[in-house]
Structures are given as C-alpha cells and as structure tokens.
N, C-alpha and C positions, 0 to 999 in steps of 0.2 A: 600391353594386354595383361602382364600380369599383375601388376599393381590394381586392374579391376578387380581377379579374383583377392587380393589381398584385403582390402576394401569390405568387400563382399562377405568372406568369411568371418571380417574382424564382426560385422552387423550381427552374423549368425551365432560368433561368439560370443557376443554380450546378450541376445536375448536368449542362448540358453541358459547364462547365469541368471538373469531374470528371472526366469520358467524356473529353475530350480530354486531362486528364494521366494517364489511364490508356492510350491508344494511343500518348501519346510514349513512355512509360515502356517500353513493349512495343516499341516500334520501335527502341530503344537497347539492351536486352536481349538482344531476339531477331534482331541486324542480325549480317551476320557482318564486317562490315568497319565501322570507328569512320565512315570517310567518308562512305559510304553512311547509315549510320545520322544523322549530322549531320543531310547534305542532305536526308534522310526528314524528320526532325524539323521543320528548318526549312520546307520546302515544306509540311508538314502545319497545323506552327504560322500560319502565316501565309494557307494559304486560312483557316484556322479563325479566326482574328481576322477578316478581312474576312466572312466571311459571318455572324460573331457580331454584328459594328459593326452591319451589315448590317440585322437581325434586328432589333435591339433597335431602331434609327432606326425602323424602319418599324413599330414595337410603340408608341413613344412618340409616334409621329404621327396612331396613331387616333383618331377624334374621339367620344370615348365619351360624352360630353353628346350628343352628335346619334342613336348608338345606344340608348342608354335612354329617349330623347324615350316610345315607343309604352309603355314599362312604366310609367310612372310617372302614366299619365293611367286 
C-alpha cells in the first residue's frame, strides 16, 4: 500500500516541476523588462525549491507502517 502513495506522489512531483517551468517560461516571455523578468524568475524559482524540498521532507517522513497498522489486521 505504500509503494501506491510512493507512485502517486512521485506523478505529483514531476508535474509540479512542470507547472513551475511552465510559469518561468511565462514570466520570461511575457516580462517587459529582461531585469524584471530575471528577478521574477529567480524569486519564483527559489520559494518553489524551498517549498518543494519542503514538501517532499515532510512526504518521506510519514510513518506509513504506523498508518496501515489498522488495515492490515
């Protein structure tokens, strides 16, 4: 059972990498100033790593033996 959510979240993690190079992409595009568009990029890129690191820590620190205890009995 828990290799489904393993599975599951890995899906979740690659389309938020998606979702995120699709809004740098957009923000480089549609910036009307190269500067502006950097410093977009970069402050975007970087909460979005910290709240990914974030994410994923707190994903691989469930304790999924202690949650399936009640299914398996």
């Amino acid at each position: 059972m828990p290799a489904i959510f393993g599975v599951i979240y890995l899906l979740l993690f690659f389309s938020y990498i998606l979702i995120a190079l699709f809004v740098i992409y957009h923000i480089f595009r549609y910036s009307l100033k190269r500067g502006s568009a950097f410093f977009g990029a970069t402050l975007f890129s970087s909460v979005f790593l910290v709240l990914l690191i974030t994410n994923t820590l707190l994903f691989l620190s469930l304790p999924f033996d202690e949650l399936f205890v009640h299914f398996s009995q």
